[in-house]
ZADO-1210 file (C-alpha; in nm, 4 decimals, padded with zeros to 6 digits):
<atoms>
<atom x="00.0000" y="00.0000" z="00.0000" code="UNK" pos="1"/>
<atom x="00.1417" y="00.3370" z="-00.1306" code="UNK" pos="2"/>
<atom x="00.0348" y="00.5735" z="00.2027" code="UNK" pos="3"/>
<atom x="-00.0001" y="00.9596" z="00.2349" code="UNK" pos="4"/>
<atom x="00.3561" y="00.9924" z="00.3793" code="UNK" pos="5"/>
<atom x="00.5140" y="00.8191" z="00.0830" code="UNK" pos="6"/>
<atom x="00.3275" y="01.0069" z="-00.1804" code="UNK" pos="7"/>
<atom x="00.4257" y="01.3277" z="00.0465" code="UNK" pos="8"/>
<atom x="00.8219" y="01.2282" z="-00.0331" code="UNK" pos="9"/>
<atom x="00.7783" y="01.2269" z="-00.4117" code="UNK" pos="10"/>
<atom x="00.7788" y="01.5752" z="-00.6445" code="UNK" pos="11"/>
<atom x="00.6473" y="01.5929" z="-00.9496" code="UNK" pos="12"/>
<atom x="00.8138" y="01.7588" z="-01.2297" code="UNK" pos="13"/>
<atom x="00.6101" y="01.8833" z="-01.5338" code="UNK" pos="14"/>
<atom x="00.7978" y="01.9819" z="-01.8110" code="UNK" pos="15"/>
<atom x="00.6359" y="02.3670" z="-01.9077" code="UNK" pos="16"/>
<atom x="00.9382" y="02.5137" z="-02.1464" code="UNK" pos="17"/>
<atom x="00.9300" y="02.4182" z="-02.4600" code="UNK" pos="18"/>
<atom x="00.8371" y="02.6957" z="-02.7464" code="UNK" pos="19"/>
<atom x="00.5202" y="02.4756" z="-02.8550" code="UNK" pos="20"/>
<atom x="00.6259" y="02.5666" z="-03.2493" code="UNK" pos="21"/>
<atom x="00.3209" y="02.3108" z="-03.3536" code="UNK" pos="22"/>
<atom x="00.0978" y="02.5252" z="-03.2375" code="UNK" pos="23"/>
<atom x="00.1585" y="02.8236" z="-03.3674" code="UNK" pos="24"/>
<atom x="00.0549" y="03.1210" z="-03.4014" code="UNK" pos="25"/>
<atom x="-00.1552" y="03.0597" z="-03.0515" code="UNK" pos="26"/>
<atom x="00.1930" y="02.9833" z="-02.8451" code="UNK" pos="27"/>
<atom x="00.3508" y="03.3519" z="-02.9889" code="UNK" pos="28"/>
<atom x="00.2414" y="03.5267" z="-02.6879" code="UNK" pos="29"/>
<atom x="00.1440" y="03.2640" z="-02.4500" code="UNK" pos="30"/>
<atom x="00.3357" y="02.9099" z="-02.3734" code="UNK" pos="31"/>
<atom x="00.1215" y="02.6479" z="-02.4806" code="UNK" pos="32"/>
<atom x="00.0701" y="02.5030" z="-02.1613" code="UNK" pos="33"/>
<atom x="-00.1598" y="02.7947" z="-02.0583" code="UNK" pos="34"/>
<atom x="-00.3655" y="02.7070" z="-02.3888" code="UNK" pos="35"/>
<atom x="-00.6721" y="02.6258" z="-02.2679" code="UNK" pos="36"/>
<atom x="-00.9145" y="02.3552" z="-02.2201" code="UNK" pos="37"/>
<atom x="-01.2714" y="02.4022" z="-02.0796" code="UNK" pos="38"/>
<atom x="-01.1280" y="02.7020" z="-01.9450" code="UNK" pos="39"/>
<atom x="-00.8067" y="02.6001" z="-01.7616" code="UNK" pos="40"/>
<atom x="-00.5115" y="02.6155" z="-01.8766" code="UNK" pos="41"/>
<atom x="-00.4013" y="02.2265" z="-02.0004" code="UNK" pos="42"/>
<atom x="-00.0987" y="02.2527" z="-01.7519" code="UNK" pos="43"/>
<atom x="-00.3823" y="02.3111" z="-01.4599" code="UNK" pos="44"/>
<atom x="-00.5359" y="01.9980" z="-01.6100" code="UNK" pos="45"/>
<atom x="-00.2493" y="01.7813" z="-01.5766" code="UNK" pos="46"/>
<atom x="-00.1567" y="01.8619" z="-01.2287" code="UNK" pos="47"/>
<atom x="-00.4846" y="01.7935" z="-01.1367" code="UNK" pos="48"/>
<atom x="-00.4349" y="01.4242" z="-01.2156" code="UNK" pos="49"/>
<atom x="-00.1407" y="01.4153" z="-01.0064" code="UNK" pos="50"/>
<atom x="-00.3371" y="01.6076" z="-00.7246" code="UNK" pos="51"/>
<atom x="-00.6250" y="01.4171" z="-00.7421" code="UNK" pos="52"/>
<atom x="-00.4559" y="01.1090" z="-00.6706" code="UNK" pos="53"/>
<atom x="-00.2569" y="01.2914" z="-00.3431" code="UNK" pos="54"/>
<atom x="00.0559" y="01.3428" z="-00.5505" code="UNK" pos="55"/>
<atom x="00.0685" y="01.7510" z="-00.4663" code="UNK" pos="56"/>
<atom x="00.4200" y="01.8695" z="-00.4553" code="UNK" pos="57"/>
<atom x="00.5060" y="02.0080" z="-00.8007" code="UNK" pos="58"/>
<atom x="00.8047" y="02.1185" z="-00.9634" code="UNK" pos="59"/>
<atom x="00.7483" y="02.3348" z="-01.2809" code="UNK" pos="60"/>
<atom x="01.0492" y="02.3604" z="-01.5693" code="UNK" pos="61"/>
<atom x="00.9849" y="02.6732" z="-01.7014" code="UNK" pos="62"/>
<atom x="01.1716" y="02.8083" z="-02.0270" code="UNK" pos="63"/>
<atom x="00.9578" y="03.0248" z="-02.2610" code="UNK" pos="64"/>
<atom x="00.7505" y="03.2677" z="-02.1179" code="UNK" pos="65"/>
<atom x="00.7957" y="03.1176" z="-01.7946" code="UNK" pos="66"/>
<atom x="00.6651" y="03.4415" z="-01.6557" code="UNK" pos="67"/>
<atom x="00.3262" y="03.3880" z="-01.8132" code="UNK" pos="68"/>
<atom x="00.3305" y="03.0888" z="-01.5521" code="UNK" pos="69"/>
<atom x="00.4200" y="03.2393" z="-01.3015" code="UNK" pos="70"/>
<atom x="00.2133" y="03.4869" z="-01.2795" code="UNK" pos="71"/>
<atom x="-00.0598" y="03.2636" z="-01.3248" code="UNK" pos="72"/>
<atom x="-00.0108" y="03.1002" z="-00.9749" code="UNK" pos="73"/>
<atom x="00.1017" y="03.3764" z="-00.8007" code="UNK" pos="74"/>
<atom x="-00.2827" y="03.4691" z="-00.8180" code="UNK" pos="75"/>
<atom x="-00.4036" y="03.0845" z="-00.7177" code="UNK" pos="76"/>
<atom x="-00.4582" y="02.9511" z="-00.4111" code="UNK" pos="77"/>
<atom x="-00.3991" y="02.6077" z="-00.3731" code="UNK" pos="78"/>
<atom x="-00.3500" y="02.3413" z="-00.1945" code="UNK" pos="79"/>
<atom x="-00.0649" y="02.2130" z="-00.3474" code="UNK" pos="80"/>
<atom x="00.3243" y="02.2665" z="-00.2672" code="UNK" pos="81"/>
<atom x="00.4694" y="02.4560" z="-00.6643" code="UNK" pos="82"/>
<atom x="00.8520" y="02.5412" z="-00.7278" code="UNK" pos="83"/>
<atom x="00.9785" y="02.7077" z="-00.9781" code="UNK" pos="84"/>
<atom x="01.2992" y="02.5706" z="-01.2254" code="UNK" pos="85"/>
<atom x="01.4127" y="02.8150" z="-01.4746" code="UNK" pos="86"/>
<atom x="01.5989" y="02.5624" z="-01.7040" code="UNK" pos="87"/>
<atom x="01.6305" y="02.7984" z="-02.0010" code="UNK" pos="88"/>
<atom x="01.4527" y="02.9113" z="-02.2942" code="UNK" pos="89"/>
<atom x="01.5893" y="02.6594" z="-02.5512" code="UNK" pos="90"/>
<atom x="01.6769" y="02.3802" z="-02.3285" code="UNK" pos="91"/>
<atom x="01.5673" y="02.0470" z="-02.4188" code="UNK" pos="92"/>
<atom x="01.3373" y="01.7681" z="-02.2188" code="UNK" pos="93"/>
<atom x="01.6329" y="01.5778" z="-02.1195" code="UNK" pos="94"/>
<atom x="01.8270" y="01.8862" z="-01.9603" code="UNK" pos="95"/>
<atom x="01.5430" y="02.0497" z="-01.8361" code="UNK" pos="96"/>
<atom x="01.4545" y="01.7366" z="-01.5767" code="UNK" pos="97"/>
<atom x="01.8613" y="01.7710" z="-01.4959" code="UNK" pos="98"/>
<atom x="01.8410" y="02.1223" z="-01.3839" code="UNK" pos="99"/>
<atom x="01.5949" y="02.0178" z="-01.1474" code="UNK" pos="100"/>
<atom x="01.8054" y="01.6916" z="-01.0001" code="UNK" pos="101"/>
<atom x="01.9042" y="01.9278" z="-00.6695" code="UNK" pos="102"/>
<atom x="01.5125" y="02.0050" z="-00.6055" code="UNK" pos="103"/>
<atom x="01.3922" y="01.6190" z="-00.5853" code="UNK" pos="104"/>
<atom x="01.4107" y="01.3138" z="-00.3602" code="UNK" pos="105"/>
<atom x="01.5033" y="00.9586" z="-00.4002" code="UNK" pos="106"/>
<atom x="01.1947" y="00.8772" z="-00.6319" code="UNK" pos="107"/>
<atom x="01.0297" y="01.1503" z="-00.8176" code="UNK" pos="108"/>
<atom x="00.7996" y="01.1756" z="-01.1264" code="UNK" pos="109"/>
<atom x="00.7301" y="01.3971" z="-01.4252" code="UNK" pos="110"/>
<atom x="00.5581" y="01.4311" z="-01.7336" code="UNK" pos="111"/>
<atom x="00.4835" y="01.6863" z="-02.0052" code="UNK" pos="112"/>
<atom x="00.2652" y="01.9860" z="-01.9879" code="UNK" pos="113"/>
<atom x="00.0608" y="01.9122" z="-02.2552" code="UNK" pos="114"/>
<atom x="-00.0453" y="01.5572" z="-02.2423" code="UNK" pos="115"/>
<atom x="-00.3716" y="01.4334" z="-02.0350" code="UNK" pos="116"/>
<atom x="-00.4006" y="01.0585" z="-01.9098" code="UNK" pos="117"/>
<atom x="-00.6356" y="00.8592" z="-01.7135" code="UNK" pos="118"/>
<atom x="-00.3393" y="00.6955" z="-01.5224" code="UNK" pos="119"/>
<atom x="-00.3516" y="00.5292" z="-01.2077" code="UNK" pos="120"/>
<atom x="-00.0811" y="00.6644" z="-01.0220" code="UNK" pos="121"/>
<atom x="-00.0558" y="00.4044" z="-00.7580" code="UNK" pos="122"/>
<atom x="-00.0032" y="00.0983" z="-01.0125" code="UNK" pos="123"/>
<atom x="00.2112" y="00.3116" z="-01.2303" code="UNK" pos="124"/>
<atom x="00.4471" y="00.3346" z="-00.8853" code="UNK" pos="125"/>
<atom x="00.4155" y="-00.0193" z="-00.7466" code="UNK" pos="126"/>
<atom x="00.5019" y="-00.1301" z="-01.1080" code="UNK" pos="127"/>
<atom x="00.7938" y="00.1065" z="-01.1057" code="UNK" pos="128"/>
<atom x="00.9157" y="-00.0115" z="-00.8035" code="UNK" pos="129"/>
<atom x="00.8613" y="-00.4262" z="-00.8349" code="UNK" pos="130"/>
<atom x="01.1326" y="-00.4247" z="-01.1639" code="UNK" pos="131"/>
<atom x="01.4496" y="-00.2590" z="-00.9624" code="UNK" pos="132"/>
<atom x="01.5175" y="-00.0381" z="-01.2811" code="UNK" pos="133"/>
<atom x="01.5789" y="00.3703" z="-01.2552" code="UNK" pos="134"/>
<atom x="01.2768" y="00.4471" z="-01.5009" code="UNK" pos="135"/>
<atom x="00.9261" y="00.3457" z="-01.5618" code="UNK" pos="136"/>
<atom x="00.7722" y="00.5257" z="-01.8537" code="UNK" pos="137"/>
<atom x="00.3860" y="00.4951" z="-01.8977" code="UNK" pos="138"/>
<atom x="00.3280" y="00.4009" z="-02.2643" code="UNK" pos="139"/>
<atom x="-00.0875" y="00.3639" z="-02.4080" code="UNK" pos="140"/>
<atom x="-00.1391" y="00.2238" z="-02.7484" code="UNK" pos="141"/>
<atom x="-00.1373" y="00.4219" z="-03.0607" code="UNK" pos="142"/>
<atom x="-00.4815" y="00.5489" z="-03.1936" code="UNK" pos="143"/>
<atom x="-00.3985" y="00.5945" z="-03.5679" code="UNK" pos="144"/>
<atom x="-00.4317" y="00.9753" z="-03.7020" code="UNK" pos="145"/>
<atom x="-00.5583" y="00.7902" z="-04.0019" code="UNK" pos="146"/>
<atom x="-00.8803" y="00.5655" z="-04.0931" code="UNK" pos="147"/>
<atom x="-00.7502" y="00.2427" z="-04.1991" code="UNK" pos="148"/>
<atom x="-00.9079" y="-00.0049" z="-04.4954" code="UNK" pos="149"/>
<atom x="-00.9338" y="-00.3892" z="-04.4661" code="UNK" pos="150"/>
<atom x="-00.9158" y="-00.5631" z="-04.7769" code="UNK" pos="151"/>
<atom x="-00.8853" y="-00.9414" z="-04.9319" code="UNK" pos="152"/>
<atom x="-00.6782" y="-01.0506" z="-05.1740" code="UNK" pos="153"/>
<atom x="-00.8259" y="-00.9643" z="-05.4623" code="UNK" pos="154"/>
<atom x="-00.8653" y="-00.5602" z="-05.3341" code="UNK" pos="155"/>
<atom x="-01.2135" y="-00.6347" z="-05.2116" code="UNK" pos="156"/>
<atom x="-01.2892" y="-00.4016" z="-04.9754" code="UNK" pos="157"/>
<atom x="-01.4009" y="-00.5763" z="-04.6241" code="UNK" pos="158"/>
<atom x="-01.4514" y="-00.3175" z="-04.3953" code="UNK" pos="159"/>
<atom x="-01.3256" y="00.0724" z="-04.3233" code="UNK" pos="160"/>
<atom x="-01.1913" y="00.1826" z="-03.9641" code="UNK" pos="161"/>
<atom x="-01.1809" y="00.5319" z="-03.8587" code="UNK" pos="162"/>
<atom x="-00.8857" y="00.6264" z="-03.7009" code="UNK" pos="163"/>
<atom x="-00.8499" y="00.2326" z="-03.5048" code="UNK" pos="164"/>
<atom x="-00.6654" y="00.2055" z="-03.1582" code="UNK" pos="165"/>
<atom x="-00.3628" y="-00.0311" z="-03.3163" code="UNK" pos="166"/>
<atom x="-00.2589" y="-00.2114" z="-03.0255" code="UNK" pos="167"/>
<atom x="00.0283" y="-00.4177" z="-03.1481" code="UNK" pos="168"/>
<atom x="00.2232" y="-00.0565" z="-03.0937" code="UNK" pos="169"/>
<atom x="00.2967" y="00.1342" z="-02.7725" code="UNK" pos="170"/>
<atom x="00.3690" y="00.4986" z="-02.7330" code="UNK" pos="171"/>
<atom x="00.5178" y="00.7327" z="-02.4990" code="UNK" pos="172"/>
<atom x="00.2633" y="00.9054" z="-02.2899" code="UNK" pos="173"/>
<atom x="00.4673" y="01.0594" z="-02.0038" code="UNK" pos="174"/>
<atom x="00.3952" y="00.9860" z="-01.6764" code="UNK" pos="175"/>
<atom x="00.7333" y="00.8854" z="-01.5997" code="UNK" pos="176"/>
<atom x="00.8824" y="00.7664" z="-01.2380" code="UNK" pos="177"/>
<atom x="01.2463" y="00.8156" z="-01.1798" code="UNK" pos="178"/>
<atom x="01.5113" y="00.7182" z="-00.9210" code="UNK" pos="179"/>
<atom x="01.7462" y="01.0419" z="-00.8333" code="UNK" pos="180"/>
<atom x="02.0027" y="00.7355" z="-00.9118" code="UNK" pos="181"/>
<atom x="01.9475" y="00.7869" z="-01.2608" code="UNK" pos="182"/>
<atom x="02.1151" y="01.0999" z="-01.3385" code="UNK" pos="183"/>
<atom x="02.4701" y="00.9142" z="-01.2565" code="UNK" pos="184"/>
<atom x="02.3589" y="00.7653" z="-01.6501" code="UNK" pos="185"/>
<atom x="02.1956" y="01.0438" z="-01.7365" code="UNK" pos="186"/>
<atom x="02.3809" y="01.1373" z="-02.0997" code="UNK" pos="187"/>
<atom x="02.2150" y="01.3588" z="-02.3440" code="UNK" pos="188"/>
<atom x="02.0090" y="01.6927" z="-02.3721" code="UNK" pos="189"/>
<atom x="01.6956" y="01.5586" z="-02.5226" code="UNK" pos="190"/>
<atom x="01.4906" y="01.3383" z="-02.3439" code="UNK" pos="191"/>
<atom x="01.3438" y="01.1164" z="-02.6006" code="UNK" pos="192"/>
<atom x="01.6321" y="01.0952" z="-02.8638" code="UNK" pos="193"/>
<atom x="01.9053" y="01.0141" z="-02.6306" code="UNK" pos="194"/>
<atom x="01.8189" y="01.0146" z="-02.2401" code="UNK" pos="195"/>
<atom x="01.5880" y="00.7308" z="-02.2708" code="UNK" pos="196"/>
<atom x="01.7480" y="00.4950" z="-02.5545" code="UNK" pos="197"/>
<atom x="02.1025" y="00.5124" z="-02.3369" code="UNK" pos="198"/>
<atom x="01.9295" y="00.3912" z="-02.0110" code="UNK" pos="199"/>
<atom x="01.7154" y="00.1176" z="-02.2454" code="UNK" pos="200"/>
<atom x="02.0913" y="00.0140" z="-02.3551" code="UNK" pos="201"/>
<atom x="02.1812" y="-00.0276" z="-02.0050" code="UNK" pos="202"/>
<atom x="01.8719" y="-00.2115" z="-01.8950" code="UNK" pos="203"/>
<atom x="01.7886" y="00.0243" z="-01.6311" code="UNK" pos="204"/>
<atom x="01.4405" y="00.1576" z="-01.8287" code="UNK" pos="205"/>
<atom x="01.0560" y="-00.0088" z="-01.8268" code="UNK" pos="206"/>
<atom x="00.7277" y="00.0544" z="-01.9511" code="UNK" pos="207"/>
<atom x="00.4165" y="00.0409" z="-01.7536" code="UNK" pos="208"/>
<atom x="00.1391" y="-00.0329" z="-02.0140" code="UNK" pos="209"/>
<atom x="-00.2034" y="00.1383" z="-01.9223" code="UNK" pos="210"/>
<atom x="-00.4667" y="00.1214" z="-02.1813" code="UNK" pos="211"/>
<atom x="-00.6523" y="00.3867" z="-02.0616" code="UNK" pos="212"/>
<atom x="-00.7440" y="00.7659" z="-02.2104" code="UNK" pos="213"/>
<atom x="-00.4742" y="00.9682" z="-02.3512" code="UNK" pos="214"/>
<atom x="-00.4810" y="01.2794" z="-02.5416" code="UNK" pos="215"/>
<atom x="-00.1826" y="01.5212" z="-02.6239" code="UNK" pos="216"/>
<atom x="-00.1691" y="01.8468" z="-02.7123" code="UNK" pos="217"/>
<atom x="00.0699" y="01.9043" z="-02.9978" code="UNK" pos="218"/>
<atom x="-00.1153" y="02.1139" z="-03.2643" code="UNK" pos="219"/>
<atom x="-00.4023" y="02.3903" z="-03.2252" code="UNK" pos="220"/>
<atom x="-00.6334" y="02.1323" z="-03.3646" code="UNK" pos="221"/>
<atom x="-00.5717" y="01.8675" z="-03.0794" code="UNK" pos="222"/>
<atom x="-00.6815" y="02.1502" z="-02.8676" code="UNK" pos="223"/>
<atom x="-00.9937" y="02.2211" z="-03.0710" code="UNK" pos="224"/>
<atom x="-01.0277" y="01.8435" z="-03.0395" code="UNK" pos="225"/>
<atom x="-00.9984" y="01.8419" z="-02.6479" code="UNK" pos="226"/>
<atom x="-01.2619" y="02.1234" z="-02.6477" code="UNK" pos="227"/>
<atom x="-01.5287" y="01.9344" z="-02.8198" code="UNK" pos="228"/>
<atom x="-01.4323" y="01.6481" z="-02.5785" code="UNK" pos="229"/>
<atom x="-01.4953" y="01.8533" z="-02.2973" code="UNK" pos="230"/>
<atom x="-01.8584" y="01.9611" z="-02.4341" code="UNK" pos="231"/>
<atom x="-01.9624" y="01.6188" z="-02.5509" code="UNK" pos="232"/>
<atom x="-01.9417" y="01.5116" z="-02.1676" code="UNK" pos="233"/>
<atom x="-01.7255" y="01.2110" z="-02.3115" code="UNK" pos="234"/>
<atom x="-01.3812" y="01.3982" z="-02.1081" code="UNK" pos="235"/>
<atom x="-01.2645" y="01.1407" z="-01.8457" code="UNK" pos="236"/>
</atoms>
């Protein structure tokens, strides 16, 4: 059993720098993780699930118009513990969770700013911990951007999908649990690219698989897309 004290020892970093270039023009004056959703900004979103779930001590890595986001909760009251990293305007994922290495504990988590997940917290840590590795990254399986067509052998057409959930393939969703042990392998700026692949070579990196809701953010129209969730009633 994960208890209240336990989940009081862990920080969670959301990563709240990058210049959000995909969606553009929206992100010129304001860093898309104050785009909204239903209102809130998406970053408000995703600390919610952490919150929710009694995960409440946040550390935000700030980079482009940082001060947007700090303003922003310098008029909030809540009851949740937020620091501030400045890791740079043009640093990337990997570095910006290094600048922050002298803020966290012995097990900490983060994620991205702009990606929303029905994850259980809990499992994703009691997974993380049962495998001895350094990393557990929470992967979901990829819903096609595309429709797909089934066909025989002769070009018949069977059947058309829209857009299918193909689940012979796994992607990265964030949600990520790290030992502070890690960053004695940690080699690379970005997070994806090199970070990750160099601790897979070493065996030190998992995957909890959650097939559960997961929407990013990348592009103005995945917001438009969230929206239209939100007023269907069909957001988790």
């Amino acid at each position: 059993m994960i208890d209240k004290i336990d989940k009081d020892d862990i920080k969670v970093v959301i990563l709240a720098g990058g210049r959000g270039t995909r969606a553009y023009p929206h992100t010129d004056s304001l860093p898309k993780p104050m785009l909204p959703v239903d209102g809130k900004p998406i970053i408000m979103r995703v600390m919610r699930i952490f919150a929710d779930q009694g995960f409440r001590k946040f550390v935000l890595s700030l980079g482009y118009r940082g001060d947007v986001i700090v303003d922003y909760f310098a008029n909030k009251s809540l009851d949740w513990e937020v620091e501030f990293a400045h890791t740079g305007e043009d640093t990337d994922t990997g570095g910006r969770i290094a600048r922050c290495r002298d803020l966290l504990g012995p097990t900490f988590m983060a994620t991205y700013a702009d990606g929303l997940a029905k994850v259980p917290l809990d499992e994703l840590l009691r997974y993380h911990r049962s495998h001895g590795g350094l990393v557990t990254v929470t992967s979901v399986p990829l819903t096609s951007q595309y429709g797909t067509i089934d066909a025989n052998d002769g070009g018949r057409i069977l059947s058309f999908n829209e857009k299918p959930t193909l689940r012979n393939y796994w992607i990265n969703a964030g949600f990520m649990v790290f030992e502070h042990a890690v960053f004695e392998h940690w080699e690379g700026e970005n997070l994806e690219r090199e970070v990750l692949p160099r601790l897979c070579e070493k065996g030190l990196a998992y995957t909890y698989r959650s097939d559960v809701f997961f929407k990013s953010m990348d592009t103005h129209k995945d917001q438009l897309d969230l929206e239209a969730l939100c007023r269907s009633g069909m957001f988790p």
